[in-house]
C-alpha positions as CSV (number, residue, x, y, z in Angstrom):
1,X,6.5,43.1,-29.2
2,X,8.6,45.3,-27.0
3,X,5.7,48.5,-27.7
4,X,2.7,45.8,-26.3
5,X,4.8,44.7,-23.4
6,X,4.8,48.7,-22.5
7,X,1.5,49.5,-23.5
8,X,0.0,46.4,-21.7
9,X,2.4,47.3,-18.5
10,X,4.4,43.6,-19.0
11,X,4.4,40.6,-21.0
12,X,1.4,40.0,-23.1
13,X,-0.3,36.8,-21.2
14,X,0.5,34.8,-24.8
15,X,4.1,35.6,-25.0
16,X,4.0,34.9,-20.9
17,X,2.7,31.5,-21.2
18,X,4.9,30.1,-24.1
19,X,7.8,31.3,-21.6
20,X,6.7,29.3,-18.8
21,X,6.0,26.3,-20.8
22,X,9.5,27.1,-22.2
23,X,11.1,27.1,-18.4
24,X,9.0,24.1,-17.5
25,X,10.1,21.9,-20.8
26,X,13.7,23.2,-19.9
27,X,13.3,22.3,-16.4
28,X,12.4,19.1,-17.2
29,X,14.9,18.2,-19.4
30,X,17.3,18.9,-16.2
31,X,15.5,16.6,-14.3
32,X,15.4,13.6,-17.0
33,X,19.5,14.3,-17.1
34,X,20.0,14.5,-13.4
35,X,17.9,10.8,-13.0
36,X,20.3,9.5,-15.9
37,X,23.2,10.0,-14.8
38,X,22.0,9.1,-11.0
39,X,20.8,6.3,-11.6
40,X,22.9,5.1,-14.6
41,X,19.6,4.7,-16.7
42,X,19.1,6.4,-20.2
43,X,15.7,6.1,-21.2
44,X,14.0,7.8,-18.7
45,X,10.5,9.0,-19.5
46,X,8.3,12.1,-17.7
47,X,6.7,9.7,-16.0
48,X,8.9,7.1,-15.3
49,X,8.9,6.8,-11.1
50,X,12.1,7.1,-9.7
51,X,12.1,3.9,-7.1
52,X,11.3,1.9,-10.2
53,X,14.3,2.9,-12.3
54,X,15.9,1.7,-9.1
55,X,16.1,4.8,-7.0
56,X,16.6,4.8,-2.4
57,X,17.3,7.8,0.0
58,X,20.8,8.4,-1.3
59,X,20.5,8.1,-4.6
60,X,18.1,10.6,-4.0
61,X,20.4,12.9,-2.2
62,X,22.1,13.1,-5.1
63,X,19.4,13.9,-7.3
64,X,18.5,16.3,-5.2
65,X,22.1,18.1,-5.1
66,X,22.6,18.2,-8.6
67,X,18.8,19.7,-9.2
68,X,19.4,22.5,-7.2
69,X,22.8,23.1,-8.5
70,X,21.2,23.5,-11.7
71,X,18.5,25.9,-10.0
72,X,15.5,23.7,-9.3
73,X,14.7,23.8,-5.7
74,X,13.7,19.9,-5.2
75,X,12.6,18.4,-1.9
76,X,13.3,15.3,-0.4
77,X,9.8,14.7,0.0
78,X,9.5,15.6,-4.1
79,X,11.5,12.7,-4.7
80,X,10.1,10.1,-2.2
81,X,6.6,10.9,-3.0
82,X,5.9,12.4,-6.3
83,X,8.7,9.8,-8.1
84,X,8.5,11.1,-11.7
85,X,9.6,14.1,-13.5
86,X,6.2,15.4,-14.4
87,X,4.7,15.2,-11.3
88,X,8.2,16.4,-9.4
89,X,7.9,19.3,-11.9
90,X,3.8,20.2,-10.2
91,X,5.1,19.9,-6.7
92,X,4.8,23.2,-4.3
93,X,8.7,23.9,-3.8
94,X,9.4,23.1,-7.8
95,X,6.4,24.8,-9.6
96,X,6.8,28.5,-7.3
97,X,10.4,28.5,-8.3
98,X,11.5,30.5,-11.4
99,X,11.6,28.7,-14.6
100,X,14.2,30.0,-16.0
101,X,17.2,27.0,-15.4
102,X,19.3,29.2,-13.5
103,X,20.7,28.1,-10.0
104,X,18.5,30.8,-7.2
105,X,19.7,31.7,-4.0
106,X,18.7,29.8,-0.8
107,X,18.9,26.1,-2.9
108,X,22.9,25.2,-2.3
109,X,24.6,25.2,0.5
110,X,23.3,27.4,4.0
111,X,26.6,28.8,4.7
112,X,26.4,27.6,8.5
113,X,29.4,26.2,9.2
114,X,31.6,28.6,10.5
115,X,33.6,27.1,13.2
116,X,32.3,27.0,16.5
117,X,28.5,28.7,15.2
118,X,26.5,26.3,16.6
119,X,27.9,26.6,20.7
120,X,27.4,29.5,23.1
121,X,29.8,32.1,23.1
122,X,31.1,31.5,26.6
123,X,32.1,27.9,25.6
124,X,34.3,29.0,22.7
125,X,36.8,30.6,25.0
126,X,37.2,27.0,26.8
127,X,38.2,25.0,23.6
128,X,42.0,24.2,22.9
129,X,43.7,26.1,20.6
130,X,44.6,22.6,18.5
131,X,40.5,22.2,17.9
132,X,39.8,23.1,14.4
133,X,35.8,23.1,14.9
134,X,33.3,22.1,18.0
135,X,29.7,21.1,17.4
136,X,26.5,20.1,20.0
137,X,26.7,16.4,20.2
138,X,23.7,15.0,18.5
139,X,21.3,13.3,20.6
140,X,22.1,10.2,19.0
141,X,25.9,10.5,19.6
142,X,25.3,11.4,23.3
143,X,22.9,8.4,24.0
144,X,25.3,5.9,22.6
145,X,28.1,6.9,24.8
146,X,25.8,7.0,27.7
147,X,25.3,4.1,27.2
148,X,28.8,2.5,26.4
149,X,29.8,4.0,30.1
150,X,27.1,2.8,31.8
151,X,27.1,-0.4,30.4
152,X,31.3,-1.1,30.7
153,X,30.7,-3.3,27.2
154,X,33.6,-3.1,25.0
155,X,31.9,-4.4,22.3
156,X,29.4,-1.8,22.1
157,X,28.5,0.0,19.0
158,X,32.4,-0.8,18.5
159,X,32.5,-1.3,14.3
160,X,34.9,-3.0,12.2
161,X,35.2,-3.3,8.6
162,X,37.1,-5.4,6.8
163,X,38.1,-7.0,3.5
164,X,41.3,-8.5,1.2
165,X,43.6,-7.0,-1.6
166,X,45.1,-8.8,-4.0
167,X,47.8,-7.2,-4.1
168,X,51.2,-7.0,-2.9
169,X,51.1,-4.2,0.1
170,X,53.7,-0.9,-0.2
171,X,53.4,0.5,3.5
172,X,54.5,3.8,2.4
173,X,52.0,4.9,0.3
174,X,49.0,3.1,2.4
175,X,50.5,5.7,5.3
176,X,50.1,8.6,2.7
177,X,47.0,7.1,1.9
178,X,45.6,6.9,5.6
179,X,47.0,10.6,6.3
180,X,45.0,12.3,3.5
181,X,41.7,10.2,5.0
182,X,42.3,12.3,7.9
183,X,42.9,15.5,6.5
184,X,40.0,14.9,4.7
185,X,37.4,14.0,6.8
186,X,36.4,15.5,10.0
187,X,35.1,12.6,11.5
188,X,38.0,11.1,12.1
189,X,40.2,13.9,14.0
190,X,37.0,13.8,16.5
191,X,36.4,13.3,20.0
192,X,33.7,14.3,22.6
193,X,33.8,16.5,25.6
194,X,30.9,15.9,27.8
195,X,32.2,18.0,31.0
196,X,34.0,21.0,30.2
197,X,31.4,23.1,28.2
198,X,27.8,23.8,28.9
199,X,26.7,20.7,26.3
200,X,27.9,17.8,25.1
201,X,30.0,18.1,22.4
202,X,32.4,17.1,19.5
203,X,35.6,18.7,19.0
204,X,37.0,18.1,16.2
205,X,41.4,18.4,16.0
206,X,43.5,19.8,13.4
207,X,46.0,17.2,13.8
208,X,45.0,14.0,14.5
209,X,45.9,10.5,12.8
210,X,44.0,6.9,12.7
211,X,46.0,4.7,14.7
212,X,47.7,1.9,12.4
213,X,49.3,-1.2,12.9
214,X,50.6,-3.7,10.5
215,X,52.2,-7.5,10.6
216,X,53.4,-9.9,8.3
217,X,52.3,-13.9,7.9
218,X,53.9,-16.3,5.6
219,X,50.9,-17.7,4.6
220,X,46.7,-17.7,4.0
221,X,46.3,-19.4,7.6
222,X,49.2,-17.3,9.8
223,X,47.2,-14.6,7.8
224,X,43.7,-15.6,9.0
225,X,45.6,-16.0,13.1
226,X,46.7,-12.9,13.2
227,X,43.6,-11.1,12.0
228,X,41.4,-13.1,14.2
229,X,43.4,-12.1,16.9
230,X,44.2,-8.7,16.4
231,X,40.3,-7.6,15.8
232,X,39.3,-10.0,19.4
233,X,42.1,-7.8,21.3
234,X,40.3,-4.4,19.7
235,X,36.9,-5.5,20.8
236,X,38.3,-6.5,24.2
237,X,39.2,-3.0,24.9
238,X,37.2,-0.1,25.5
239,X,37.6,2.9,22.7
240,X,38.0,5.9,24.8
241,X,36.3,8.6,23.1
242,X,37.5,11.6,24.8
243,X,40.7,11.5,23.0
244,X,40.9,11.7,19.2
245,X,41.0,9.7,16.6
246,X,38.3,7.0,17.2
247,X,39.5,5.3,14.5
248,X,42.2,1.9,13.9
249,X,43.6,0.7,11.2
250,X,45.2,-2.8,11.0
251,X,46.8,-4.3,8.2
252,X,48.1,-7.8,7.4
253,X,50.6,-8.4,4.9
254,X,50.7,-10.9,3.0
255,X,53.1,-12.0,0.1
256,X,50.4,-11.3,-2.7
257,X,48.1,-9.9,-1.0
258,X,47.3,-8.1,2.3
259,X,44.2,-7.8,4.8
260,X,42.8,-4.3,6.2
261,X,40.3,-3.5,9.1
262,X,39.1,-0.2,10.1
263,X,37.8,-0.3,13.8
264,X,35.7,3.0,14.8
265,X,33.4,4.0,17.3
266,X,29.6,3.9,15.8
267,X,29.6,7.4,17.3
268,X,31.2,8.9,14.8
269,X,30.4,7.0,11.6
270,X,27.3,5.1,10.5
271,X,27.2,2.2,8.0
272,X,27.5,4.5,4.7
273,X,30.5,6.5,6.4
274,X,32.4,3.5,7.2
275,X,31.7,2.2,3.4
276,X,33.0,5.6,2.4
277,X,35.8,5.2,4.2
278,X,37.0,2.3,3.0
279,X,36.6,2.9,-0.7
280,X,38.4,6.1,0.0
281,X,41.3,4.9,1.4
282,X,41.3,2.3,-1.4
283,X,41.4,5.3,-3.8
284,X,44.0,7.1,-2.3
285,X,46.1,4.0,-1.9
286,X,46.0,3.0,-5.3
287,X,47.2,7.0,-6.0
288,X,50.0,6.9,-3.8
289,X,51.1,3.7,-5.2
290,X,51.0,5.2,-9.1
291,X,52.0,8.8,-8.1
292,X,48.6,9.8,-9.7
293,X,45.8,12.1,-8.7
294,X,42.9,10.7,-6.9
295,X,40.6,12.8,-8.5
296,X,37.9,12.4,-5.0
297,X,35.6,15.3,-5.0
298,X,35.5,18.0,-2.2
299,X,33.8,18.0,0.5
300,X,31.2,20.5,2.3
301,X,31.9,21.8,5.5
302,X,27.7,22.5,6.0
303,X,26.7,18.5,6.2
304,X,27.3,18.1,9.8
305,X,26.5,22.0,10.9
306,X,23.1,21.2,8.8
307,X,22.0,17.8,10.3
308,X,22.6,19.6,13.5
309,X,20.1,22.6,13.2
310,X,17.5,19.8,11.4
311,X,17.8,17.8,14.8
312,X,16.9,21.2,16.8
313,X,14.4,22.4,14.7
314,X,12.6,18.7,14.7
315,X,13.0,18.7,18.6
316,X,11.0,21.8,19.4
317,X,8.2,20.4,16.0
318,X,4.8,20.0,17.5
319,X,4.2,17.7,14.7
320,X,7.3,15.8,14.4
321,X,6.2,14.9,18.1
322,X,2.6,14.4,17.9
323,X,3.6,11.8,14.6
324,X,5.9,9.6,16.2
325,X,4.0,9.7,19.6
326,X,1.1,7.9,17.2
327,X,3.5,5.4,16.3
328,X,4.8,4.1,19.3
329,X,1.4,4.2,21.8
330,X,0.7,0.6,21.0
331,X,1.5,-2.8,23.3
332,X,5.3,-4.1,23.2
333,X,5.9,-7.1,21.2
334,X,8.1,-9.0,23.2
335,X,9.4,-7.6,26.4
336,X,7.6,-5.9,29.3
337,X,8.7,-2.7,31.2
338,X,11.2,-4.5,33.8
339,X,13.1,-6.0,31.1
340,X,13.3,-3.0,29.1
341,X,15.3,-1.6,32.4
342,X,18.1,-3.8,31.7
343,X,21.0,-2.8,29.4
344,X,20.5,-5.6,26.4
345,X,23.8,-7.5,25.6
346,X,23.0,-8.7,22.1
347,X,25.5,-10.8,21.5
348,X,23.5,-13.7,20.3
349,X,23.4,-14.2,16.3
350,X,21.2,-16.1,13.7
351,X,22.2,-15.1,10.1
352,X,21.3,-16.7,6.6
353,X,22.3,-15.6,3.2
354,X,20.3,-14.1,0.3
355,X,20.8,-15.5,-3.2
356,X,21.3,-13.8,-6.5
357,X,17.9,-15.2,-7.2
358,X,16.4,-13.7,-4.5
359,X,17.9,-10.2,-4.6
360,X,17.1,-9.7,-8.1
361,X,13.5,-10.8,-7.4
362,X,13.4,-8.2,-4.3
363,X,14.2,-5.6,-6.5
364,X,11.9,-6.8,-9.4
365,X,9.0,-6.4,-7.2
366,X,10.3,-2.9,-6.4
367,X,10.1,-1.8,-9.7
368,X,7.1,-3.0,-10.3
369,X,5.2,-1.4,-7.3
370,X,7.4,2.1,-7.6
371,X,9.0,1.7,-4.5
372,X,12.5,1.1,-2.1
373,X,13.7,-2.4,-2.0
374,X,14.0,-1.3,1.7
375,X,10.1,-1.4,1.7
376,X,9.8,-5.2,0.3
377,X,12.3,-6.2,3.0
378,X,10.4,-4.2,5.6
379,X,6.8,-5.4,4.9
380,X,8.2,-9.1,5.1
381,X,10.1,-8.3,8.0
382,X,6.3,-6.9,9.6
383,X,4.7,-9.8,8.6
384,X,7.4,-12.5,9.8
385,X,6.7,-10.3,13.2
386,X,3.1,-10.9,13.0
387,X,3.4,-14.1,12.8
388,X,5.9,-14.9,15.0
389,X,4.4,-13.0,18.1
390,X,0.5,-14.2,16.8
391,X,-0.3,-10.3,16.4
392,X,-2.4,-9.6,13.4
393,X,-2.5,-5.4,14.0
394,X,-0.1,-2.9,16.0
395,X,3.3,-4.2,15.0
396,X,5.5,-1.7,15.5
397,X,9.1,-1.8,14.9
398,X,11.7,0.3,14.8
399,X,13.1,1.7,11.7
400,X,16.3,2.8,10.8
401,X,16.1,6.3,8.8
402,X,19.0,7.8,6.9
403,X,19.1,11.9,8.4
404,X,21.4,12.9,5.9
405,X,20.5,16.5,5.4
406,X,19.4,17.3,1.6
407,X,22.8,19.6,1.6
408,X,25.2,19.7,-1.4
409,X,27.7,16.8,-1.1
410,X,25.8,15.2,1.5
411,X,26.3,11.4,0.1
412,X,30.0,11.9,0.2
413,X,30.0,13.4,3.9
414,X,31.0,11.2,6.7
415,X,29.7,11.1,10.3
416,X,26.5,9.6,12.3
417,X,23.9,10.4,9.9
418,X,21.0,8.0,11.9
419,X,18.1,7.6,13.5
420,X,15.7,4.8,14.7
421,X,12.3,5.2,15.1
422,X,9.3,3.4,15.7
423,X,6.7,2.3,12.7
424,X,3.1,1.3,13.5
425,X,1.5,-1.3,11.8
426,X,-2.4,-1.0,11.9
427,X,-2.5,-4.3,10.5
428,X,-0.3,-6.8,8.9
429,X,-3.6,-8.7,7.3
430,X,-3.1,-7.9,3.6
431,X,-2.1,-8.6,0.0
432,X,1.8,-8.5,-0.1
433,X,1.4,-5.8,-2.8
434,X,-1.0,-3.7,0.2
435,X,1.5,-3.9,3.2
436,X,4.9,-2.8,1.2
437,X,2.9,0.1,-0.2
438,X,2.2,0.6,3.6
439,X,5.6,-0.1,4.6
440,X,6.6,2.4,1.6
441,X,4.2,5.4,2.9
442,X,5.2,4.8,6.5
443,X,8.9,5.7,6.0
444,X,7.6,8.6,3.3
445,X,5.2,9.9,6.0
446,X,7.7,10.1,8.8
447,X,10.5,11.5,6.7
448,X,9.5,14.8,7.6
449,X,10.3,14.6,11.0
450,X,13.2,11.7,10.8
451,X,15.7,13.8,12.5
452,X,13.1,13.9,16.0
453,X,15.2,12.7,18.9
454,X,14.6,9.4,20.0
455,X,15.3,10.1,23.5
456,X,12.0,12.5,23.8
457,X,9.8,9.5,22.6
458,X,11.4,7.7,25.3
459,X,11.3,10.5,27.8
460,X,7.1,11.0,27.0
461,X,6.1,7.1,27.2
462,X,8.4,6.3,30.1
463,X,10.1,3.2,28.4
464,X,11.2,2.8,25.0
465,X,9.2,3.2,22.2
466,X,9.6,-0.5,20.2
467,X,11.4,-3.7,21.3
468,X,12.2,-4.7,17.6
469,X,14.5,-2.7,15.1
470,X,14.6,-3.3,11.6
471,X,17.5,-1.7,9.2
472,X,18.3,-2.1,5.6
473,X,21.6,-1.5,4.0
474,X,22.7,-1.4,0.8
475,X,26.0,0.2,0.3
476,X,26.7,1.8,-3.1
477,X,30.2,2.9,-2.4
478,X,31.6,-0.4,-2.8
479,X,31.1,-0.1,-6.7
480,X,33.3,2.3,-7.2
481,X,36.3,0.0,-6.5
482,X,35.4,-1.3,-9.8
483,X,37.4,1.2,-11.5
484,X,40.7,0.3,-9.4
485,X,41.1,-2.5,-11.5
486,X,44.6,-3.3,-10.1
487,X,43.3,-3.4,-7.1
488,X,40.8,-6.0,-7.3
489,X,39.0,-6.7,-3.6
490,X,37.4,-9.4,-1.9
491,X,35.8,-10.7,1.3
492,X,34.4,-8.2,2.5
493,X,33.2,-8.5,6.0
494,X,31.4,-6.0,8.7
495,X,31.3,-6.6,12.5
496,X,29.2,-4.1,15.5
497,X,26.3,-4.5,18.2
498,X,23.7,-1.8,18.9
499,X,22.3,-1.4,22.3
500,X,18.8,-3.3,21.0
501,X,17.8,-6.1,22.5
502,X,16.5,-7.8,19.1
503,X,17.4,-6.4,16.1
504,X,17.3,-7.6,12.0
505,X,19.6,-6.2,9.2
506,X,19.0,-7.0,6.0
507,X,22.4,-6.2,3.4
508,X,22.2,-6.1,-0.1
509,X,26.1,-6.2,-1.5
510,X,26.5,-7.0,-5.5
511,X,24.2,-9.1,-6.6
512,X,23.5,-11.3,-3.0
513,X,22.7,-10.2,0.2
514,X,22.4,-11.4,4.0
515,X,20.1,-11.1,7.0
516,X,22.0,-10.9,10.5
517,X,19.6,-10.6,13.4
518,X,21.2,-10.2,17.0
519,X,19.4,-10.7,20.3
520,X,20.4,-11.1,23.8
521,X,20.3,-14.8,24.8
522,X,19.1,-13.4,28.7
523,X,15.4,-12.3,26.9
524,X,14.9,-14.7,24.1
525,X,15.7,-18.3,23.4
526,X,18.0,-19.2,20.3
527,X,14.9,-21.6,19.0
528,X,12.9,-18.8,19.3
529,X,14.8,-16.0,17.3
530,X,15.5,-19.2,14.4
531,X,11.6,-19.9,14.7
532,X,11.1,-15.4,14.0
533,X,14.2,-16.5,11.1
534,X,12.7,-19.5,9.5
535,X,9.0,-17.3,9.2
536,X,11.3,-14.7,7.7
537,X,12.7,-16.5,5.3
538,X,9.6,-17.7,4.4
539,X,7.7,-14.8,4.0
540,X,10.4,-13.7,1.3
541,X,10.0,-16.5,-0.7
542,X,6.0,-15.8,-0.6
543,X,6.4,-12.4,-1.8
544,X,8.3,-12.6,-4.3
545,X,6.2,-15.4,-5.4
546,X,3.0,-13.9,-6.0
547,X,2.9,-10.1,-5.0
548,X,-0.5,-9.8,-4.7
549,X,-1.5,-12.8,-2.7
550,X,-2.4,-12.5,1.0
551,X,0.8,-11.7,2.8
552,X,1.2,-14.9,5.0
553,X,4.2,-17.3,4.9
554,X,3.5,-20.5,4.5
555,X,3.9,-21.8,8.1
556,X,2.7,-20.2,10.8
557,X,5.1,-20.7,13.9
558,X,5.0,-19.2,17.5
559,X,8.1,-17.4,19.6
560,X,8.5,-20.5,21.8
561,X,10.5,-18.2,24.4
C-alpha cells in the first residue's frame, strides 16, 4: 500500500474514501455522545433533531463547547438549524474540518482576554492599581444606566432573588461561602466608569465583597416581616454603580430554617447569571458546612472579552443592520411617538400560573414540531397580540435573545449576556403548527446578528423599534440543587422591572410555570392588559389542543384602553 501511495503521489482515492467515511462515522459517534450527555437522553439516533430531544440556546452552548473540545468545529447556527447529527455532520463549518477526531486550532477558546485588551492604550495608564481587568461597557449595560440616572427610579432593572433552606443556618461558612462567589466571578467585584476614560466602561476590582446582612426571627411570620421589609428598603434605594460590588446579600435566620435574597443591578447579571449565582452559593455553602470540595468547574476568562468583540463586529455588519431594520419598519402596536418619549414606569402587574398539565403539553408540542418551547410560547404570545390590538399582519414584538458567545464555558459565565430585538410578524393568520415554525425561524434567522446594538435601531427609525417585549425563561441551574440533598430548597421567588412600557415573561421552573406581564398604568388600563392576559391564556389552551388548527383563541377580545 505504502509503494501505490508513492507511485500514485498520495493516497489511492479507495483507501482515501474509506478514511473519510472512517472520520465522519467517528465524528458522529462524538456528536451522538455529546447530545447524550447534554441533554440526559440515551437513545439518540442520526437523525433525531435536537429541539425534539428537548434541546434550547444553552443547552446548545454546551453542545457546542464539548464538540469543539473534541475537535469538531460546530456552529451555533449548526445546532439551531440543521438539529440532527447527520445533517450537523453536512454543514459548511463541520464537513471542511478534518475528520480525524482530534481537537484543531482556532475551535476553543480565542485567547483574548488579556487584561485591559479591549481599551485604548492611553486609558490603561488611568485605571487604579486595585482594578484587576477593564472592559468597553456593552451597549446594553450603558443604556440601562442611562436610563436608571435619568429616570431617578430605584426600582429600575434593580433584581432580587430569593428562596428558603430548610436548614438550620451556620453564618460562618455562608461568609466563606459568599467570599469564594466573589473570587470567583468577575461580575460581582464590578463597577462602571463612565467619565474618566475615553468610553464607558467596567472595571472590574481585585478585592471586592457582596455586601451581607443577616437577622434572626422567632418564627415563620417575624420571618416573612423582616424579609418583606428588608427587600422594600433595598428597592427604595438607588444601587450606585460606580462603586463595586453591585451585589447584596440578606439572610434570615430562622430556627430550622433560614431565608436568602441576592439583590444586584440587572447591569451586571441577566436572568441565567443570577440563577448561577444562587445555585453556586448553594454549593459552596453546603462545602463549607461539610469541610468538603465543591467540585464547581473553572471558569474562562474569554466569555466576557468574546461577547464584547461579537457586539463590535455586529455593530459595523451591513447585514446584521439591514435584517433587523426589516423587522422593525412596521406601525407600533400600541403607543404613538409622544408616548414613546416618556420614561415608562412599569410597575403595573397581571400574572397567572402555568400548570403541570400545561407545561408538559408546551413541551410535547415542541417535540413534535422539532423546535424551542420558547417558540410555542412566542407564537401564542403573537397571536394573543393579534388579537388583542385587531391586527391580523405586522406584529412585531420584541424578543429577548440569549448573546452568550459560543466560547468554552460560556453557560457557566456570569454577566449581562442579552439583547432585545424586534420580530416581524407578516402575518399571524395561520395553523398553530405554521406560526411557531415562523416564530421558530424568526429567532434562527436573526441569531446571526443577535449581538446588533439596540440603540442603532433606535438611533436609524428615530423612536424605538417595538412597544411590546416578549422573554422566555427557563432556568436549568436550579436542578442541580438536587444533588444537595441536605439542603433541600423551596420558594423560590424573582423580583425586577425593565424600562418597557409592556412587557410578558413567560418562566418555566420544574414541572409548572408562570406568565408575569408588567405595564405602566399611565399608557394602558389594568382591564385592558387582563383583556391581552385572558386572550393569552386562551390561545395556550388552543394550541396545545389541536396544533394544526387555525391559530385563533377562542374569544376574540379588544385592548379597551
Amino acid at each position: 500500500m505504502e509503494e501505490l501511495r508513492k507511485e500514485r503521489g498520495g493516497t489511492p482515492p479507495l483507501v482515501a474514501r474509506e478514511s473519510a467515511a472512517a472520520g465522519r462515522d467517528a465524528m458522529a459517534d462524538i456528536l451522538l455522545g455529546v447530545l447524550r450527555e447534554n441533554l440526559s437522553v440515551q437513545e439518540i439516533g442520526l437523525d433525531d433533531k435536537f429541539y425534539a430531544l428537548g434541546g434550547d440556546s444553552l443547552i446548545a452552548l454546551r453542545v457546542i463547547n464539548d464538540a469543539r473540545a473534541r475537535g469538531i468545529p460546530l456552529t451555533l447556527r449548526d445546532v439551531m438549524v440543521h438539529q440532527s447529527v447527520r445533517a450537523m455532520l453536512s454543514s459548511p463549518s463541520v464537513a471542511a474540518a478534518p475528520a480525524d477526531g482530534n481537537p484543531s486550532e482556532g475551535h476553543g477558546p480565542t485567547g483574548s482576554a488579556a487584561p485591559f485588551s479591549l481599551l485604548a492604550p492611553e486609558d490603561r495608564t488611568r485605571i487604579p492599581e486595585e482594578v484587576q481587568d477593564a472592559l468597553p461597557a456593552s451597549a446594553l449595560q450603558t443604556g440601562m444606566l442611562y436610563l436608571c440616572e435619568t429616570s431617578q427610579d430605584p426600582l429600575l432593572y434593580h433584581s432580587m432573588d430569593g428562596w428558603e433552606v430548610a436548614a438550620p443556618f451556620d453564618e460562618s461558612s455562608f461568609r466563606t461561602a459568599l467570599d469564594a462567589l466573589a473570587r470567583r466571578h468577575p461580575a460581582l467585584r464590578t463597577a462602571f466608569d463612565f467619565g474618566g476614560l475615553s468610553v464607558p466602561a467596567q472595571l472590574v476590582w481585585a478585592d471586592a465583597r457582596p455586601g451581607l446582612s443577616i437577622e434572626r426571627a422567632a418564627d415563620a411570620d417575624e420571618g416573612a416581616a423582616l424579609l418583606r421589609a428588608w427587600c422594600d428598603q433595598q428597592l427604595a434605594a438607588p444601587i450606585d454603580w460606580r462603586s463595586p460590588s453591585l451585589v447584596r446579600c440578606h439572610v434570615v435566620a430562622l430556627p430550622g430554617s433560614f431565608h436568602t435574597v441576592l439583590a444586584v443591578h440587572h447591569a451586571i447579571l441577566d436572568g441565567w447569571s443570577l440563577s448561577r449565582m444562587a445555585v453556586e452559593l448553594m454549593t459552596l455553602y453546603a462545602a463549607a458546612r461539610d469541610g468538603a470540595d465543591a467540585g464547581l468547574p473553572a471558569l474562562s476568562p474569554d466569555v466576557q472579552h468574546d461577547f464584547l468583540s461579537a457586539e463590535r463586529a455586529a455593530a459595523d455588519s451591513p447585514a446584521a443592520a439591514a435584517h433587523w431594520f426589516r423587522q422593525a419598519d412596521a406601525p407600533a402596536l400600541l403607543f404613538d411617538a409622544a408616548k414613546h418619549r416618556k420614561t415608562p414606569d412599569a410597575d403595573g402587574r397581571v400574572e397567572f400560573a402555568l400548570d403541570a398539565k400545561l407545561v408538559r403539553s408546551l413541551s410535547g408540542v415542541a417535540r413534535m414540531l422539532g423546535v424551542p418551547v420558547k417558540s410555542v410560547a412566542l407564537a401564542a404570545h403573537v397571536r394573543a397580540l393579534g388579537t388583542w390590538v385587531r391586527r391580523d399582519h405586522d406584529i412585531v414584538t420584541g424578543l429577548v435573545f440569549n448573546t452568550r458567545p459560543p466560547s468554552a464555558g460560556s453557560d457557566l459565565a456570569t454577566g449581562l449576556f442579552l439583547n432585545t430585538l424586534p420580530v416581524r410578524f407578516a402575518t399571524v393568520d395561520d395553523t398553530w403548527a405554521g406560526l411557531i415554525r415562523a416564530a421558530a425561524d424568526a429567532e434562527s434567522e436573526g441569531a446571526p446578528h443577535q449581538a446588533y446594538p439596540q440603540a442603532q435601531i433606535v438611533e436609524r427609525l428615530g423612536r424605538p423599534p417595538f412597544d411590546v417585549t416578549f422573554n422566555f425563561m427557563h432556568f436549568h441551574a436550579y436542578r442541580e440543587l438536587d444533588r444537595l440533598a441536605s439542603l433541600p430548597t423551596r420558594g423560590w421567588w424573582r423580583r425586577g422591572k425593565p424600562s418597557f412600557p409592556f412587557h410578558v415573561n413567560v418562566e418555566i421552573s420544574g414541572a409548572e410555570g408562570q406568565v408575569r406581564i408588567g405595564f405602566d398604568p399611565a399608557f394602558l388600563a389594568r382591564t385592558s392588559v387582563e383583556a391581552y392576559a385572558g386572550t393569552l391564556r386562551r390561545a395556550l389552551a388552543s394550541l396545545v389542543a389541536n396544533p394544526v388548527s387555525p391559530a385563533a383563541p377562542s374569544t376574540p377580545e379588544n385592548r379597551g384602553k
